[in-house]
C-alpha angles and dihedrals in degrees: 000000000000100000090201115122083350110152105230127184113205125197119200088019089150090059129083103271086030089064094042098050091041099060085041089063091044100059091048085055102259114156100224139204103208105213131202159075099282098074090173090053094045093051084047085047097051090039081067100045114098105262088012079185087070090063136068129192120231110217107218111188092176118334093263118172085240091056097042088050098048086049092054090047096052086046093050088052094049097048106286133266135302107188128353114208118201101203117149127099145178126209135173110202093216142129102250097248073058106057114082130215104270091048085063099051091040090058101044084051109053091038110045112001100051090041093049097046086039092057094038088057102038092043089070089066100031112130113229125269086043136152135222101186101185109202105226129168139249082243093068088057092047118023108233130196123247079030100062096140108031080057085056100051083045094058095056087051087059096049092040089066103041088049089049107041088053089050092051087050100136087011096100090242125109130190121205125183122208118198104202114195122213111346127201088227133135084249090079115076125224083261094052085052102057098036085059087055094040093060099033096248114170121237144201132220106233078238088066090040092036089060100036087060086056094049088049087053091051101048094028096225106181099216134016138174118194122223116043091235083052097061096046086048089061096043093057091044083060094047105021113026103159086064091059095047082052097060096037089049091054085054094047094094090057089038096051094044098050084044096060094042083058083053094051094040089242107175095195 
């Protein structure tokens, strides 16, 4: 898909990917609603982009039906919608007799509920050919301890995507899913950091993952895993899962100890 004068709607455009993908589509000539909860960072955000004139930011207290409809109204009356991109995301690095209540709902909220009522409102007024590209995470291809449920929420993004996209088949609408690794974002705490680091985990910039995505929507490639080991990994956890439970359970002790600092705040 040519990106060129598309209409693209952009969730969790204030975060670390978010910035980084939006100023990717500007400069190929998207028009973007920039999506989210940080209405300050989202107007700092838009007064960067090439022709910041061309955007609009799209102010999203909580995600209420109210809010999503309203959203869709004020898209159908301006010419529709190209591609719609479910990026944000919540995670709580924790072990899960960490994670309170409230974690877990956040989590299961922001990663599968909004995208999936999001995409249930804004599919109604898609122009075809259009484009729903769901962020997922490596995690929901392989279940990782300490994010037990973000890998979870992750999963179902997965699954969403493959059901959907099968069920738009002929439609003109098509639904890709991307499964970033390990991110140099402020979602990740100090702790996630170092424990990267501590376990050698490779890592991308949201400027690498940022211009991958682009090049998804161009070409419209239905799945893709970043990092070649990480695909491999998955591909072991499918066939063989008891290696992988092997490896992972020879890093738990880091993993557990870099988990329980998050819990005390521990900066070290």
């Amino acid at each position: 898909m040519n990106l060129l004068n598309k209409t693209v709607l952009l969730t969790g455009a204030s975060g670390g990917i978010g910035q980084a993908l939006a100023r990717e589509l500007a400069q190929r000539g998207a028009r973007l609603y920039l999506v989210g909860r940080n209405d300050k960072a989202m107007s700092l955000l838009k007064n960067t982009l090439q022709h910041p004139e061309r955007h609009n930011t799209v102010l999203m207290q909580s995600y209420s039906d109210d809010e999503i409809s309203g959203l869709a109204d004020r898209l159908s009356q301006n010419g529709g919608l190209d591609i719609l991109i479910n990026n944000a995301g919540s995670s709580r690095f924790a072990l899960f007799e960490q994670q309170s209540f409230d974690d877990i709902r956040e989590q299961i909220r922001t990663n599968i509920e909004i995208p999936a009522l999001l995409t249930r409102a804004l599919l109604e007024i898609m122009n075809a050919p259009g484009i729903v590209l769901n962020i997922g995470s490596i995690f929901g291809e392989i279940g990782h301890p300490a994010w037990s449920v973000y890998s979870a929420t992750k999963a179902a993004t997965h699954r969403f995507s493959e059901a959907l996209d099968r069920e738009l088949q002929g439609s003109g609408i098509s639904v890709l899913y991307a499964a970033p690794r390990a991110t140099e974002t402020s979602l990740n705490s100090i702790h996630v950091n170092a424990l990267n680091k501590k376990l050698g985990n490779n890592t991308d910039s949201p400027v690498q993952v940022a211009t991958r995505l682009v090049r998804l929507l161009e070409t419209e490639q239905k799945r893709y895993r970043f990092g070649v080991m990480e695909r491999l990994f998955v591909k072991i956890n499918a066939w063989f899962p008891n290696v992988v439970d092997g490896a992972l359970g020879k890093k738990l002790p880091v993993i557990q100890e870099f988990a329980r600092k998050s819990l005390k705040g521990e900066n070290k």
